[in-house]
DONUZA-237004 format. One record per residue (C-alpha): residue in three letters; x, y, z. Coordinates in pm, 1 decimal, m for minus. Layout:
N
('ALA' (X Y Z))
...
//
This chain:
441
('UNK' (1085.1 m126.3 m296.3))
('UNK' (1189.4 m148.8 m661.0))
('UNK' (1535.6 m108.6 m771.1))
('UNK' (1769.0 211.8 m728.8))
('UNK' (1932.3 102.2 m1079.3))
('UNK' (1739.3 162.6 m1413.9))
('UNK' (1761.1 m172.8 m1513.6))
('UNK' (1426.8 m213.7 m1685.5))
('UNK' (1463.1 m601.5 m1662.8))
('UNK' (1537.9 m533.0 m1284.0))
('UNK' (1207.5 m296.9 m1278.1))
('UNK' (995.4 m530.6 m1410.6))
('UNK' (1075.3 m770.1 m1231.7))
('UNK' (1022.2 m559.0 m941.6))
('UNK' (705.7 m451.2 m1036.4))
('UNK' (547.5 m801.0 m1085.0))
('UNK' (690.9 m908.3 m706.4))
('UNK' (482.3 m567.9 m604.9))
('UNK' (187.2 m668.5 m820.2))
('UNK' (183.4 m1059.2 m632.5))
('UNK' (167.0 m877.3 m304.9))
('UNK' (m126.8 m679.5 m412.0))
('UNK' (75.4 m344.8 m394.4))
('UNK' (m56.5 m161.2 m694.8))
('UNK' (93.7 160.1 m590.8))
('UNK' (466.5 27.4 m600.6))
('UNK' (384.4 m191.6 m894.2))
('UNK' (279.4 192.3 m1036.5))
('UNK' (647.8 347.4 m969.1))
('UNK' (795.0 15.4 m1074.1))
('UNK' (648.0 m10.4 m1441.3))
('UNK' (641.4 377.7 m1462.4))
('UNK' (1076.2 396.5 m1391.1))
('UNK' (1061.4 100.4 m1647.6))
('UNK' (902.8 248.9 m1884.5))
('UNK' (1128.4 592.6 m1853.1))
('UNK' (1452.9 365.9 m1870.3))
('UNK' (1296.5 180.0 m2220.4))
('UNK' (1266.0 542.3 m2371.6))
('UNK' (1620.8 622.9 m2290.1))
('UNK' (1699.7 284.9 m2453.0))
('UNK' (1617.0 m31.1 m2297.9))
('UNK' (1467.6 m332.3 m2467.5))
('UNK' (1206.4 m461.3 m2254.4))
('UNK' (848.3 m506.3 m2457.5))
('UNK' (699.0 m133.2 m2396.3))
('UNK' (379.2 m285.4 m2467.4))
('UNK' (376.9 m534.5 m2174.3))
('UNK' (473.2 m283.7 m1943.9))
('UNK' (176.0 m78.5 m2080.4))
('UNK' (m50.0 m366.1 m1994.5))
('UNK' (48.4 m445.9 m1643.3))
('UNK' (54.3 m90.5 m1544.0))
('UNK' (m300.6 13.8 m1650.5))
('UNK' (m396.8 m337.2 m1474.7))
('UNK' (m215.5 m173.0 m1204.7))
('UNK' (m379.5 173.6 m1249.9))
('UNK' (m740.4 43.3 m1269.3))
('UNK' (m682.7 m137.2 m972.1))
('UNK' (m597.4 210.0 m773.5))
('UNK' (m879.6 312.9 m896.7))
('UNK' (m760.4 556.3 m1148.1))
('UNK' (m969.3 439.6 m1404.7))
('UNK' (m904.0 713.3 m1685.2))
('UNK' (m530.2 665.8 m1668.4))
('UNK' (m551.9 311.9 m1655.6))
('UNK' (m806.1 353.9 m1983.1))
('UNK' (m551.4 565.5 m2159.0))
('UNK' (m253.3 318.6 m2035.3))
('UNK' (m406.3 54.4 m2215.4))
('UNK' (m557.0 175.7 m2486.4))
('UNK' (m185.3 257.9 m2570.7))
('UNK' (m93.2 m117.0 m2515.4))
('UNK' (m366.1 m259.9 m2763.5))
('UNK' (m216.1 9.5 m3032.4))
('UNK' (122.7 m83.4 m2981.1))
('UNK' (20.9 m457.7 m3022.6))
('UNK' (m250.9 m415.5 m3337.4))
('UNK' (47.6 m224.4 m3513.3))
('UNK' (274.4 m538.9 m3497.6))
('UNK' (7.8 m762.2 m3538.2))
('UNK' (17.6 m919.7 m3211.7))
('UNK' (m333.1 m1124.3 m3108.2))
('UNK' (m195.1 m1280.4 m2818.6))
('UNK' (m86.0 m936.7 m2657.0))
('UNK' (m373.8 m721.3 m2788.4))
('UNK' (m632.9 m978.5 m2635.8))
('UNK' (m410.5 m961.4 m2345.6))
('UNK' (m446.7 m577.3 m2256.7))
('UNK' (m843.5 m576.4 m2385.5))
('UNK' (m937.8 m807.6 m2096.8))
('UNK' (m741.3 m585.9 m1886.3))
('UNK' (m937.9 m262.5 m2052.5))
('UNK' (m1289.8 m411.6 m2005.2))
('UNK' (m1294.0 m439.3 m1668.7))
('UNK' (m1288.1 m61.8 m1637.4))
('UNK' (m1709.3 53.3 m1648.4))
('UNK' (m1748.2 220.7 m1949.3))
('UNK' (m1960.8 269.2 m2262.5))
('UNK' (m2113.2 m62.2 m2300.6))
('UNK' (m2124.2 m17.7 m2694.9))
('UNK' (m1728.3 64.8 m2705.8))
('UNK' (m1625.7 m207.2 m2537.1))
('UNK' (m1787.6 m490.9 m2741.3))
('UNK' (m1622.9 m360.8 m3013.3))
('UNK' (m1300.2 m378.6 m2876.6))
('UNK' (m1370.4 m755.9 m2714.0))
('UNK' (m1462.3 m842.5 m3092.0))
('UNK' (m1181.4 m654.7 m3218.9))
('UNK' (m905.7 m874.2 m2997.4))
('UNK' (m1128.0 m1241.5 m3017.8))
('UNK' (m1058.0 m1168.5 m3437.1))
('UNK' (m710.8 m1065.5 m3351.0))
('UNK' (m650.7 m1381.4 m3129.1))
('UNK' (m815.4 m1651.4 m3369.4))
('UNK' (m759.8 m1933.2 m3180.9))
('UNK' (m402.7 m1886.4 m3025.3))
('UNK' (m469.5 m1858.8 m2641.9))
('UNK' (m818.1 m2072.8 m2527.6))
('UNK' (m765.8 m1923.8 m2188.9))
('UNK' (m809.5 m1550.4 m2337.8))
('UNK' (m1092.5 m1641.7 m2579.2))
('UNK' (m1289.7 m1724.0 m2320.4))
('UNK' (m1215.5 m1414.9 m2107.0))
('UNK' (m1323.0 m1213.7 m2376.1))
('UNK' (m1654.7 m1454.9 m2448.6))
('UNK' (m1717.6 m1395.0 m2115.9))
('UNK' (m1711.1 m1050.3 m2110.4))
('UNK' (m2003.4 m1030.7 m2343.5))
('UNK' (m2234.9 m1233.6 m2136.0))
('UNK' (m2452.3 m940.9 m2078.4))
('UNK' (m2462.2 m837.0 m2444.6))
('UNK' (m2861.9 m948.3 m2554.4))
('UNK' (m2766.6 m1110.2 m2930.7))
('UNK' (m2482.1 m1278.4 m2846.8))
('UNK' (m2402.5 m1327.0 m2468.0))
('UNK' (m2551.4 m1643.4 m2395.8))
('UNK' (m2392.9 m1831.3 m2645.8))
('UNK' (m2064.7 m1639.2 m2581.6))
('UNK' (m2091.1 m1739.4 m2278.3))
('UNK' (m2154.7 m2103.9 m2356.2))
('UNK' (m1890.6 m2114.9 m2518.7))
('UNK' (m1649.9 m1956.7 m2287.5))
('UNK' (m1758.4 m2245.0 m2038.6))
('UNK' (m1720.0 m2502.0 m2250.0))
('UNK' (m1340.9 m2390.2 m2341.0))
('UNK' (m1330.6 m2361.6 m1933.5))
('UNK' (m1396.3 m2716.5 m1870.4))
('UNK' (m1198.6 m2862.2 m2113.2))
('UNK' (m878.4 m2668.6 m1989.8))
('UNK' (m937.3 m2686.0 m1653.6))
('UNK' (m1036.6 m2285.5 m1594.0))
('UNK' (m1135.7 m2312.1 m1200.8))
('UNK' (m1222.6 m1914.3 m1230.8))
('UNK' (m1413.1 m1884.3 m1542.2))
('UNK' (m1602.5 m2251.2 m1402.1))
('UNK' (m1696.8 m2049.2 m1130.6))
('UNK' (m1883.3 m1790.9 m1357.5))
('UNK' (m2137.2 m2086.3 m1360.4))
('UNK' (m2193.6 m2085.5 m1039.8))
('UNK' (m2185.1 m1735.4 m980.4))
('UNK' (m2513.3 m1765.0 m1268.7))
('UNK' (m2646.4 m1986.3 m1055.6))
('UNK' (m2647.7 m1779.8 m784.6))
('UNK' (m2815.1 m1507.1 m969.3))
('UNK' (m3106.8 m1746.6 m1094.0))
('UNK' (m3148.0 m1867.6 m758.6))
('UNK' (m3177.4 m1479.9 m628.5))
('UNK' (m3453.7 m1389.4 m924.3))
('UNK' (m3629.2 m1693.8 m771.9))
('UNK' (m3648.6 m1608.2 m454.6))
('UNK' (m3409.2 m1902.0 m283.9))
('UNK' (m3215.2 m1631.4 m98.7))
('UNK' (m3012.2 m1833.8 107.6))
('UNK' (m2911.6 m2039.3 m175.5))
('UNK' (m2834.9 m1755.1 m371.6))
('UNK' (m2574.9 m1667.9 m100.1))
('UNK' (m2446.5 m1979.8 m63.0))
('UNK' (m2352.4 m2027.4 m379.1))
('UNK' (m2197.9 m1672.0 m377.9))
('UNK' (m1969.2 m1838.0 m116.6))
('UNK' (m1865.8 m2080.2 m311.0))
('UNK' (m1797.5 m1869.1 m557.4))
('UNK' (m1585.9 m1633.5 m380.5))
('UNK' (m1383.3 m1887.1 m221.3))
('UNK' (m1279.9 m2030.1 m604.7))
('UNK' (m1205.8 m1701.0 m675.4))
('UNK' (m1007.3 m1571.1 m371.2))
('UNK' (m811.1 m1939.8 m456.7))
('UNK' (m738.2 m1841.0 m789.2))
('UNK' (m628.5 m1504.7 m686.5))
('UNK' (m891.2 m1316.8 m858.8))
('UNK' (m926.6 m1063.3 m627.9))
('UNK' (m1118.9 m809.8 m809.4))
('UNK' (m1395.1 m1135.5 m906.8))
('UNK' (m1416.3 m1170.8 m569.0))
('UNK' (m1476.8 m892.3 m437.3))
('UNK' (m1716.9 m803.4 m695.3))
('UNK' (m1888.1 m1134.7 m553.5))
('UNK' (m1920.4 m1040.1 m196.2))
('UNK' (m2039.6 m690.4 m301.1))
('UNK' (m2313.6 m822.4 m491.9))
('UNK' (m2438.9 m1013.0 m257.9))
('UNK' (m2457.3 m727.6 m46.1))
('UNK' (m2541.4 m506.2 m302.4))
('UNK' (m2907.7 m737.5 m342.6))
('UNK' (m2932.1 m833.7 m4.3))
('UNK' (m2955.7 m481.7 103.9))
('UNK' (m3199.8 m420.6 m207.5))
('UNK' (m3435.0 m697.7 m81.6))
('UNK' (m3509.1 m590.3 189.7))
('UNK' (m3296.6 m742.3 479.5))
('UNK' (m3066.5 m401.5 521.4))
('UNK' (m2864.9 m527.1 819.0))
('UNK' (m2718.0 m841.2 646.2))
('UNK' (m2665.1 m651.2 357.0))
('UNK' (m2438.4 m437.0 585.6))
('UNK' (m2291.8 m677.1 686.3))
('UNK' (m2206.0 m841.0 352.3))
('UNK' (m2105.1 m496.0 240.6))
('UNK' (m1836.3 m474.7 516.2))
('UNK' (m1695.4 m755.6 478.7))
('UNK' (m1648.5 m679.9 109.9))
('UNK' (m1486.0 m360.6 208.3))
('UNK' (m1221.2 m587.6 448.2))
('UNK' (m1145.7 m801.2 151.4))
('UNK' (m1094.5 m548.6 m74.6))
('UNK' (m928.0 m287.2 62.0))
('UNK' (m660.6 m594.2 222.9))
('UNK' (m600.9 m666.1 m158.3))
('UNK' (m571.4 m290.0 m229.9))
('UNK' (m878.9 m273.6 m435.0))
('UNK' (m982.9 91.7 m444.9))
('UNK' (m1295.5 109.7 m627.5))
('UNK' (m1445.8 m201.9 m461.5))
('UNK' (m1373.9 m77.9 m127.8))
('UNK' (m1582.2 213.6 m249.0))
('UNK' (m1836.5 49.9 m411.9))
('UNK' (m1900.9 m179.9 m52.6))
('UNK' (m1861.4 130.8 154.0))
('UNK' (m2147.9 360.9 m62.5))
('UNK' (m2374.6 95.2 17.9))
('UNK' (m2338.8 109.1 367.7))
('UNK' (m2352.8 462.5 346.0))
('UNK' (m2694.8 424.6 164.2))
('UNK' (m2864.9 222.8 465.2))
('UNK' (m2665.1 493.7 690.3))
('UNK' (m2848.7 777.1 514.7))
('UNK' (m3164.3 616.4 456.9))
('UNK' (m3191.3 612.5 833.3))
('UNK' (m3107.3 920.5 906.4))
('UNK' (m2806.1 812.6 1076.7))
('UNK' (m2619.9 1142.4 912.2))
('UNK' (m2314.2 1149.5 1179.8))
('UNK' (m2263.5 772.9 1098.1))
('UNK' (m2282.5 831.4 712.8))
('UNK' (m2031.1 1116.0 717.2))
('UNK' (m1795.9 870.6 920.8))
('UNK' (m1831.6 599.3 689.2))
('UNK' (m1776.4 815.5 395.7))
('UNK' (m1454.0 937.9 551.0))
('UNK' (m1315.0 560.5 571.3))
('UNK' (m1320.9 560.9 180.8))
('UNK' (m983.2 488.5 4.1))
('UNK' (m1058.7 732.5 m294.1))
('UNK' (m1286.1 980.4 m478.4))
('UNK' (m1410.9 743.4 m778.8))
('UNK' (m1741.8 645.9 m663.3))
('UNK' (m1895.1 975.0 m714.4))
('UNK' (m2222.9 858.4 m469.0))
('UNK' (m2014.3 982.8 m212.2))
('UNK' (m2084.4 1328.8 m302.2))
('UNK' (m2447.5 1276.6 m393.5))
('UNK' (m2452.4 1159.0 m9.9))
('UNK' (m2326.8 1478.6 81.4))
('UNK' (m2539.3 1672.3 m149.5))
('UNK' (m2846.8 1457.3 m51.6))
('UNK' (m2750.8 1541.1 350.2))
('UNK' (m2678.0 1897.6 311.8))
('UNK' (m3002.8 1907.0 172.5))
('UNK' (m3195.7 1746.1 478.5))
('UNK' (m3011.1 1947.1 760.3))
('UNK' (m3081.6 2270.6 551.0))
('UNK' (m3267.8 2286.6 280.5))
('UNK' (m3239.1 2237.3 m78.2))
('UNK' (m3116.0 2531.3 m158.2))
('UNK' (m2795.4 2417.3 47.2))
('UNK' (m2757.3 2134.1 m211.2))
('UNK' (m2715.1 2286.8 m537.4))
('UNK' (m2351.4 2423.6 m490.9))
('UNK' (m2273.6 2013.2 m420.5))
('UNK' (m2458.6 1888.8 m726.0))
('UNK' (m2240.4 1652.4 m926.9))
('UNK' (m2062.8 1694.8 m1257.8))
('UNK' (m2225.9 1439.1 m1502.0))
('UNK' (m1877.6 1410.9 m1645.8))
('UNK' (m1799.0 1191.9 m1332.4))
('UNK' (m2039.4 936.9 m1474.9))
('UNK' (m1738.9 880.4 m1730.7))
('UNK' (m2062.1 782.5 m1978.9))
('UNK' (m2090.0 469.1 m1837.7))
('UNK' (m2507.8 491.8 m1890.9))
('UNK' (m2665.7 427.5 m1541.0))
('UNK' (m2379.5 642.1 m1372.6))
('UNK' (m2493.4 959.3 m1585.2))
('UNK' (m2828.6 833.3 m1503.9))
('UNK' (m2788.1 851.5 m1137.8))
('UNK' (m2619.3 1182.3 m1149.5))
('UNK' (m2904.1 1315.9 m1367.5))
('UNK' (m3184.1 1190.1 m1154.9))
('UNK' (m3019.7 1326.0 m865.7))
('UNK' (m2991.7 1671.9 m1004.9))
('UNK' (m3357.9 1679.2 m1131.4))
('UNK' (m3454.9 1577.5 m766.3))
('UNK' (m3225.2 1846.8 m614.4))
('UNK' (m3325.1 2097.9 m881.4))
('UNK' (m3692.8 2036.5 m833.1))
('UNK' (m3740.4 2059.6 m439.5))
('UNK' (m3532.1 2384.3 m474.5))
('UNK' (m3814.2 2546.9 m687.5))
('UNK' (m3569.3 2570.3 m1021.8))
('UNK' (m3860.7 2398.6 m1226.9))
('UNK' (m3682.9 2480.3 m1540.8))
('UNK' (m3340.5 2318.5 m1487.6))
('UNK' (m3527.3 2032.4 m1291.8))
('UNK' (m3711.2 1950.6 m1634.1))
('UNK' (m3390.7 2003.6 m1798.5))
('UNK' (m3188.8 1725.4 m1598.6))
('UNK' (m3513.9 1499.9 m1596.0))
('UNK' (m3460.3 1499.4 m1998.9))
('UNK' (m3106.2 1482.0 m1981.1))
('UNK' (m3181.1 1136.4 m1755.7))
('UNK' (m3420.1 1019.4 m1991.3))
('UNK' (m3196.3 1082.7 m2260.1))
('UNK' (m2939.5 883.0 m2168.2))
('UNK' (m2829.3 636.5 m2414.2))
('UNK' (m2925.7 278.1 m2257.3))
('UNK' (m2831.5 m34.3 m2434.9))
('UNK' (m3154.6 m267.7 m2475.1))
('UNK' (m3306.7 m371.1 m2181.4))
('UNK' (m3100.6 m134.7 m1963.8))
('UNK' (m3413.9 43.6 m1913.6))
('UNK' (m3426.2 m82.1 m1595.9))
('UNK' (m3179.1 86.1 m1411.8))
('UNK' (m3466.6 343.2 m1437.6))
('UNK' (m3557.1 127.3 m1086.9))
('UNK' (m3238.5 175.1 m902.2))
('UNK' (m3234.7 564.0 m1031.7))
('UNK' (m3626.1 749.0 m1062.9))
('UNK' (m3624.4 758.9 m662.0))
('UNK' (m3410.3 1049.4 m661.3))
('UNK' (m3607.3 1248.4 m907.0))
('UNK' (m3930.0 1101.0 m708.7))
('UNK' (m4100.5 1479.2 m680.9))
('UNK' (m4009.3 1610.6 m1038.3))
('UNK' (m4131.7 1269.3 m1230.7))
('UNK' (m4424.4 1275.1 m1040.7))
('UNK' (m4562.0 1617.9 m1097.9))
('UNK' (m4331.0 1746.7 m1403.6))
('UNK' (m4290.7 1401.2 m1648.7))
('UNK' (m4527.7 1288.6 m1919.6))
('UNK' (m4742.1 1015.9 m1936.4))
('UNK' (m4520.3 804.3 m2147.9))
('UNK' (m4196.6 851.5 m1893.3))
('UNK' (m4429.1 772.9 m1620.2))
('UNK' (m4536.5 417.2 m1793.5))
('UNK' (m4177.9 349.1 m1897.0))
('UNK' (m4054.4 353.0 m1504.9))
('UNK' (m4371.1 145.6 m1417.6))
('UNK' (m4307.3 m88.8 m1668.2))
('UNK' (m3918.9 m111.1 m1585.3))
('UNK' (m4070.3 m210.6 m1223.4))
('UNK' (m4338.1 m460.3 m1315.4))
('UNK' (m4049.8 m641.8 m1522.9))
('UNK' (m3807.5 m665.1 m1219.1))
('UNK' (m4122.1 m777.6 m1025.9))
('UNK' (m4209.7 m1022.4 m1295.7))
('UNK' (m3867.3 m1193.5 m1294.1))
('UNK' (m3896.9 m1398.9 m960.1))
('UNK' (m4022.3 m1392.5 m628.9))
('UNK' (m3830.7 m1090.4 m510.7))
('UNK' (m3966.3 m757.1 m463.5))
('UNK' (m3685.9 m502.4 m502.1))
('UNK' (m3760.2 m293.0 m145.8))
('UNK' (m3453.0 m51.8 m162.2))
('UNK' (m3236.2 110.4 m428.3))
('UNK' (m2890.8 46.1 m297.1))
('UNK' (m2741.0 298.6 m508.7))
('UNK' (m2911.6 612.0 m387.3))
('UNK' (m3010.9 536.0 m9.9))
('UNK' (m3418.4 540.0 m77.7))
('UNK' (m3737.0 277.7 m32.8))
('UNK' (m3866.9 202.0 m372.7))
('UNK' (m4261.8 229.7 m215.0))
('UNK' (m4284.8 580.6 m259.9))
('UNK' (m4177.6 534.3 m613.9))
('UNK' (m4452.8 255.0 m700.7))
('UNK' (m4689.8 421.6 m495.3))
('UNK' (m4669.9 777.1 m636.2))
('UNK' (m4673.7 626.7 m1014.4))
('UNK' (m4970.1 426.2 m982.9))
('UNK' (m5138.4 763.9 m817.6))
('UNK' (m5006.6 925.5 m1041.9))
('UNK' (m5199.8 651.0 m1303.1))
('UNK' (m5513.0 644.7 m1163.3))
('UNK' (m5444.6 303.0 m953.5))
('UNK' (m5570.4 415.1 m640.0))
('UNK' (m5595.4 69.0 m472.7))
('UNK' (m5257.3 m21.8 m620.4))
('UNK' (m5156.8 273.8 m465.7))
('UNK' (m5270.7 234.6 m147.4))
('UNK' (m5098.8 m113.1 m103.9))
('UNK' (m4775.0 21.2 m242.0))
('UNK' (m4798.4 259.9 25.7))
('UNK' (m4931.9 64.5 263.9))
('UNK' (m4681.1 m261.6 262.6))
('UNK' (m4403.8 27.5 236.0))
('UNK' (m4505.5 214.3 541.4))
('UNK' (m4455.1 m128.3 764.0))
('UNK' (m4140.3 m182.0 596.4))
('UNK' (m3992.0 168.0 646.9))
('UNK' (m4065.0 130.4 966.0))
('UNK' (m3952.1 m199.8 1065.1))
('UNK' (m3622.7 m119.2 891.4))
('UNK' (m3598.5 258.8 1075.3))
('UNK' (m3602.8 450.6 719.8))
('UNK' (m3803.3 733.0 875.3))
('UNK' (m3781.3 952.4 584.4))
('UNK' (m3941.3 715.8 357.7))
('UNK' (m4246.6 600.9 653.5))
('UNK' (m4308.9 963.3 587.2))
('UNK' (m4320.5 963.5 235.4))
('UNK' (m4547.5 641.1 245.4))
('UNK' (m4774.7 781.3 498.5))
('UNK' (m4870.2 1094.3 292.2))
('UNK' (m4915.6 875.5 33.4))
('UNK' (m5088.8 674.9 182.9))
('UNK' (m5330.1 922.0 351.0))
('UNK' (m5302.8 1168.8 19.1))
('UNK' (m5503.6 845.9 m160.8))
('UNK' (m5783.4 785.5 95.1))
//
């Protein structure tokens, strides 16, 4: 419980003690009372407080608060000139999704601030650009290098952890996972609880889109455990949506709804697509358009509008509104993807499978193909499921290369997805590959 007093030193202190037992929310009132008794006076660093309470926010879940927290923290230390701090509250702000473009200006923004005062935060921001295509690998070359000769257990582990992901691209599954374990474990030792839990869910999150759905599930849960006994919000939502997806996929509506329910917040806006997507089944499409989802929950982080989008063109289509289906179709092909982002198209044209099939152009049709051939081409994985909308992928690669003329193609796609479907119990996708299937004889 923090203090009675307004003591801001008191507060603080209070709030950090909160933050070391994972309790974000009392951390919250701690830093917020602090922050009220430095207006009427106190002389505790404002900006500090800023930082550890958007941390704090973000890790409720309350990701445009925390945004707004921090971004008040980096202004507070770029107008006294303050690298150290400013670098401080960026890591903080880039672990919240958002435009991909905006944040690698502000990780280049604090590594100029920083120079070379704090090796430990250098290479938290170096790391952070690991996915960016000019400069990621050797930012993040660098960021390991600075790792091993301080001693950084966590940011060592990022090695592994790319490891792992190599190993998954090559098809050595069960490596791939155990070297996920390893990685989790350095993290959970290091107290990076939001690095490990984003561990465990992605090795859910690919198990499940691989094909074997029940140790996916399983992975998924136990992410979920982990994260919601460290109080993480939105990775206790992320887990639980992909449980929900298998749940759905199945037909298992009952099940999905209950799963749903156990969720410890409203962030992860495939929650309502569920719903939407559910309401739709039991009664029709028509029942689904009043549930269609705000793109502004995307928060323009590019493949959440892009799920939203494709879900709405799906929606929009098999409830006979041709014109706003095309509309949302262009407004998911319009979304502004960093390069090579193109394929999240994979994990998102399923929803719109109907409308891209009959109502989008040649050159959209090629451009999903082509953002499957180059996940196929990548290793020796086939992507079976797209985790974040609850669907087979074999309708998808079957109805494109119909769609292309590629009848024996077609016929595989659907064929080799029909036995799938069915071994796994998705029986709305066996249905979808069987009419393919027999559509193309």
């Amino acid at each position: 419980m923090p203090p009675t007093n307004d003591d801001p030193q008191q507060l603080m202190q209070a709030g950090i003690a909160a933050e070391e037992a994972t309790d974000w929310s009392a951390a919250v009132e701690a830093y917020e009372r602090c922050l009220t008794a430095l207006a009427a006076g106190g002389a505790f660093d404002e900006a500090e407080v800023l930082t550890r309470l958007g941390r704090c926010y973000w890790n409720l879940s309350e990701a445009r608060t925390a945004w707004r927290t921090l971004r008040r923290a980096i202004s507070l230390y770029e107008q006294r000139g303050d690298g150290v701090g400013q670098a401080r509250a960026t890591v903080e702000i880039l672990r919240i999704w958002g435009p991909p473009v905006r944040q690698r200006e502000m990780a280049d923004a604090a590594l100029a601030a920083l120079a070379g005062a704090d090796p430990y935060l250098r290479a938290r921001l170096l790391v952070s650009k690991r996915w960016d295509e000019a400069e990621g690998e050797a930012a993040f070359d660098e960021a390991i290098a600075i790792a091993e000769r301080h001693g950084y257990g966590d940011l060592l582990a990022l090695r592994t952890e790319r490891e792992a992901w190599r190993a998954q691209e090559e098809g050595r599954l069960d490596e791939s996972l155990a070297l996920r374990e390893q990685v989790f474990e350095a993290y959970a030792q290091a107290r990076r609880h939001d690095w490990a839990a984003a561990t465990l869910r992605g090795a859910g999150f690919f198990t499940i889109a691989t094909g074997a759905l029940d140790d996916g599930v399983a992975l998924a849960e136990r992410c979920f455990v982990y994260a919601c006994g460290a109080h993480l919000a939105f990775s206790a939502q992320l887990a639980l949506m992909d449980m929900a997806g298998v749940l759905y996929a199945r037909g298992e509506f009952d099940r999905c709804e209950e799963t749903l329910a156990r969720s410890p917040g409203t962030s992860d806006f495939r929650a309502d697509l569920y719903r939407m997507w559910m309401a739709e089944a039991r009664d029709g499409a028509e029942a689904a358009l009043p549930l269609m989802v705000d793109p502004a929950r995307g928060g323009n982080t590019p493949t959440a509008m892009g799920q939203i989008h494709a879900a709405a063109a799906g929606v929009l289509y098999r409830a006979g509104k041709l014109d706003a289906a095309r509309s949302a179709m262009q407004a998911w092909r319009d979304v502004p993807r960093a390069a090579g982002d193109d394929e999240d198209y994979v994990w998102e044209a399923p929803a719109l499978l109907g409308c891209l099939l009959n109502e989008g152009d040649d050159e959209l049709i090629r451009k999903v193909r082509d953002a499957i051939q180059k996940f196929d081409a990548r290793g020796n994985v086939r992507l079976q499921f797209t985790t974040l909308q609850g669907r087979a992928l074999a309708p998808l690669r079957g109805g494109i290369a119909m769609r292309l003329g590629l009848i024996e193609e077609a016929r595989r796609a659907y064929a080799d997805g029909l036995a799938w479907c069915q071994r796994e119990r998705l029986v709305r996708d066996a249905e979808l590959c069987r009419a393919g299937f027999e559509g193309g004889r």
